[in-house]
N, C-alpha and C positions, 0 to 999 in steps of 0.2 A: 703562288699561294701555297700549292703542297710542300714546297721548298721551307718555307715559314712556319709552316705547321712542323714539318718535322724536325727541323730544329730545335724546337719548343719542345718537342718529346724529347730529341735527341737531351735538353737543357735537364729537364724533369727528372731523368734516368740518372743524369751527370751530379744531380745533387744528391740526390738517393744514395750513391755509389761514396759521395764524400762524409754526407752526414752519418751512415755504417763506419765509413775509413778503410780504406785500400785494403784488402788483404796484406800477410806478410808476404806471399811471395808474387803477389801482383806483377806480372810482367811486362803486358802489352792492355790493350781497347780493340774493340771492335763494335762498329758503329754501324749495326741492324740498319738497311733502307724499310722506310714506315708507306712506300709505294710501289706498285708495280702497276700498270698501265696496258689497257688492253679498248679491246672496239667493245660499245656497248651492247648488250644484250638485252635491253629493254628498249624500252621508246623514248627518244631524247628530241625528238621530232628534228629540226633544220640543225642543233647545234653539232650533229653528228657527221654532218657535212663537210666536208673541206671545200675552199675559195675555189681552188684549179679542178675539183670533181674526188672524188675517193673516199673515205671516212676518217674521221676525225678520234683519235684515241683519247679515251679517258683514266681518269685515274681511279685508283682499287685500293683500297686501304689494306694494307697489310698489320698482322699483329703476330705475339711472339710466346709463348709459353715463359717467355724470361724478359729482363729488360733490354729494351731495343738498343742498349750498351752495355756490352759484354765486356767484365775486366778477365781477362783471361792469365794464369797462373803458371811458372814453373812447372806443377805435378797435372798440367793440362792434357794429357795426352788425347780424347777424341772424343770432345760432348757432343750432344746431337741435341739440337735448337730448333724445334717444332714451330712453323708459321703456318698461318691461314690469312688468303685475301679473298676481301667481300667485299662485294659493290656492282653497281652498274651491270648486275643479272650474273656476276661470276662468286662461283666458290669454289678455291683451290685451297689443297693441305698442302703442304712438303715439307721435310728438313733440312735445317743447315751442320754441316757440320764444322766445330772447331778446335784446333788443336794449337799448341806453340812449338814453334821449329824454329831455334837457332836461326840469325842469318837472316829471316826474312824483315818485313816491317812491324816494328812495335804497336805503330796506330794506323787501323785496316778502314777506309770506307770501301766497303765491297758493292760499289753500285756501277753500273753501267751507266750513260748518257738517259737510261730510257729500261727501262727492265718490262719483262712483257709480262702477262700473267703466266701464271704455269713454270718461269723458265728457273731454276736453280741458279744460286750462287758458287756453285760446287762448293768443296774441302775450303774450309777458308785458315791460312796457318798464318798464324801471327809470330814475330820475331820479342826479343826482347827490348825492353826502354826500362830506364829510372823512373823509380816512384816519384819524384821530383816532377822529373817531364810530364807523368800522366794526372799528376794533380794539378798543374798548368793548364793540359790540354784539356780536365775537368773544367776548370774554372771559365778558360777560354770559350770555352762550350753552352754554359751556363751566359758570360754576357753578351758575347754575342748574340742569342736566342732575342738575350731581354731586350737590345739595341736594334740589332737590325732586323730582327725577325718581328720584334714585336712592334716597338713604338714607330720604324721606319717601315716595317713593311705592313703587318695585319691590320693596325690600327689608322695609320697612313689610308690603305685601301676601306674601311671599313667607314672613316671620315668623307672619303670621296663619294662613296655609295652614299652614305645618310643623308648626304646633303642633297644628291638626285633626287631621292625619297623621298622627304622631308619638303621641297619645291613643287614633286608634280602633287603629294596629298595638300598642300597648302591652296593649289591652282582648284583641285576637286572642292576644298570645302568652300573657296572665293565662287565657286559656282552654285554651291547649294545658299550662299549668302545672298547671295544675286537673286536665284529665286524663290526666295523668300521676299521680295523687295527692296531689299538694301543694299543700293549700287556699292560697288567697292572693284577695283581691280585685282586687288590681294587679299589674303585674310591675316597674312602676315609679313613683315618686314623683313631686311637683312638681319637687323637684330635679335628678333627673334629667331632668328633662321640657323646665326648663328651658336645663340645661347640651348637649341634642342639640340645643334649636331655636339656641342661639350655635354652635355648630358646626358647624352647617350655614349658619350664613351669614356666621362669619367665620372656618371652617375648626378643623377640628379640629388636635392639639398637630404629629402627623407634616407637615399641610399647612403650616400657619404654619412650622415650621422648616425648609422645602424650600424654604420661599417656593413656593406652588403655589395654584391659584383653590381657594377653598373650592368646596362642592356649590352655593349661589347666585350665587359670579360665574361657574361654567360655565354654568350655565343662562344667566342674563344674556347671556353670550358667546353662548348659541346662538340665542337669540332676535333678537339684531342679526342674524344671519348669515341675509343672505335664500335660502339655499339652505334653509334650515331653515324645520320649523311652516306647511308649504305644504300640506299633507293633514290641517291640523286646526286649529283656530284656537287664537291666544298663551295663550288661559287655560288652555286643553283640556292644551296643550303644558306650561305648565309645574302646573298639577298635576298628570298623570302622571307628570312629572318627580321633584316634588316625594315623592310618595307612594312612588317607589321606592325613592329615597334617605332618607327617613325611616325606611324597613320596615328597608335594610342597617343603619342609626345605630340599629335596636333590638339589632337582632341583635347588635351590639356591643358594644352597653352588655350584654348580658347575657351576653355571652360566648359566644353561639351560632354553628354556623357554619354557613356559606352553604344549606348542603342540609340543616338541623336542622329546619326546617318539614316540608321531602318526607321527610324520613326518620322522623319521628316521625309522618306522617298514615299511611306506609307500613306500619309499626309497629303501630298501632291498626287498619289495615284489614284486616291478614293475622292477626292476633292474637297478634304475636309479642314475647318479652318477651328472650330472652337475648341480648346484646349481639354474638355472635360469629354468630348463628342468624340477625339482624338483617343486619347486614353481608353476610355473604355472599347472605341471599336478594335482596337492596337490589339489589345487582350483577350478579344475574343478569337480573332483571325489567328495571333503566333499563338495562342496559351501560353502567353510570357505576360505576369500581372507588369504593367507601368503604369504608375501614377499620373496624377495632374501635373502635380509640380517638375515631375521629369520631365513630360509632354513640354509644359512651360521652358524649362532649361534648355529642350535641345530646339526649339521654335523660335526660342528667341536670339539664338547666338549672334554674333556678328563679329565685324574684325576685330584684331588687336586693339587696345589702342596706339600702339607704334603709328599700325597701319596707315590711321587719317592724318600721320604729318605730312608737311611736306618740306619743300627744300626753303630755305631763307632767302633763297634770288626770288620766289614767287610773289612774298611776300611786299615786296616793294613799300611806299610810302606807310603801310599799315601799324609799323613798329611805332 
């Protein structure tokens, strides 16, 4: 996942760098790692554990006083590229330095298998290449990200989560449907199931006609954003992400509204059934005003309709 992410920045930096246009005396690239990787410093409770005994490293986001693609230049002789990693209870500063020297490589990834926190990249000297080759090695930069970072990898993974999520809140609300009265095994189908996990990642009908990020490219967006996901790490970050916004895209499809859980457990916990009796005790207990009509909405839900089909072998002589 951090691999994906920062090729997407690596992408970001790559176009930045074309939509300017190369310098004239543009020589080489060099291609900033956007992680460095250390034991956590806070409380990550069992996930800090390794299988065979020992601890489990986490990853640090790193960031850069400049872009995390450096086109580096002829009259280069020794910048000095200021980084900070934050995350998982660490903050390191250091510098990179870079310079061009004849002879070496035109395009530098200066990463180690695994870079630890703290540890320097040392002097990093880049050789010469064609502006040709480094506008290639832009572009290559750029689709890649968009291919295999994005649609094969983040969103890939991002589909596979929604749909965990999306299944166990569907199980939760088939139980709150249940006790309310109304047998149902489900509260919703494959179909629906599968029309919330497209919708959450490539926006539902209001999003797309606003043109606005579906609930996956916001995430995406937050994850690039190194303010962000610093008090917990990228996976942690977006499945709780994902699991909230899955839980709201239930509650939609069934037409519940946002306080239909708290007011239905409220409901069963006081042992109240009449709608207006409901309402008002609601309001006085949270200090959250809720109407009748709400009380009504979320009291009343029930499955999809998907839900009550069933297969056509059931159905026998009936047709």
């Amino acid at each position: 996942m951090c691999t994906h992410l920062e090729n997407l920045l690596w992408a970001k930096s790559a176009q930045k760098i074309l939509d300017a246009g190369l310098p004239a005396d543009a020589v080489g690239l060099v291609f900033l790692p956007m992680w460095d990787w250390g034991m956590p410093l806070i409380n990550v409770g069992r996930k800090g554990r390794a299988t065979g005994g020992g601890r489990v490293l986490f990853p640090v986001r790193r960031s850069y006083d400049s872009e995390p693609v450096v086109v580096v230049t002829s009259s280069m002789r020794s910048v000095e590229v200021g980084h900070e990693a934050v995350g998982m209870g660490h903050h390191v500063t250091g510098v990179q330095t870079i310079s061009f020297a004849p002879g070496a490589q035109g395009v530098v990834y200066p990463r180690p298998e695994m870079s630890v926190v703290g540890d320097t990249l040392g002097a990093l000297r880049v050789g010469r290449e064609s502006a040709d080759a480094l506008v290639e090695q832009l572009n290559n930069t750029i689709l890649t990200a968009n291919t295999n970072s994005l649609w094969l990898g983040l969103y890939d993974v991002i589909g596979k989560m929604s749909t965990k999520c999306v299944l166990r809140n569907q199980k939760a609300f088939a139980f709150e449907i249940n006790a309310l009265g109304k047998q149902t095994t489900m509260a919703l189908d494959e179909i629906d199931v599968r029309r919330i996990v497209d919708e959450l990642i490539y926006g539902n009908a209001a999003e797309q006609e606003g043109n606005k990020p579906s609930a996956a490219e916001r995430l995406i967006n937050c994850l690039l954003d190194p303010t962000k996901g610093t008090a917990v790490d990228p996976k942690k970050y977006m499945a709780e992400t994902i699991q909230r916004e899955s839980f709201r895209a239930v509650q939609r499809a069934l037409g519940d509204p946002v306080q239909g859980t708290q007011i239905r457990t409220f409901a069963r916990n006081e042992g109240l059934t009449g709608y207006a009796q409901i309402a008002d005790a609601f309001t006085k207990s949270n200090g959250k005003l809720v109407t009748e009509a709400l009380v009504q909405k979320a009291m009343e839900i029930g499955p999809s309709v998907h839900a009550y089909g069933c297969a056509i072998d059931n159905l026998s002589d009936s047709i």
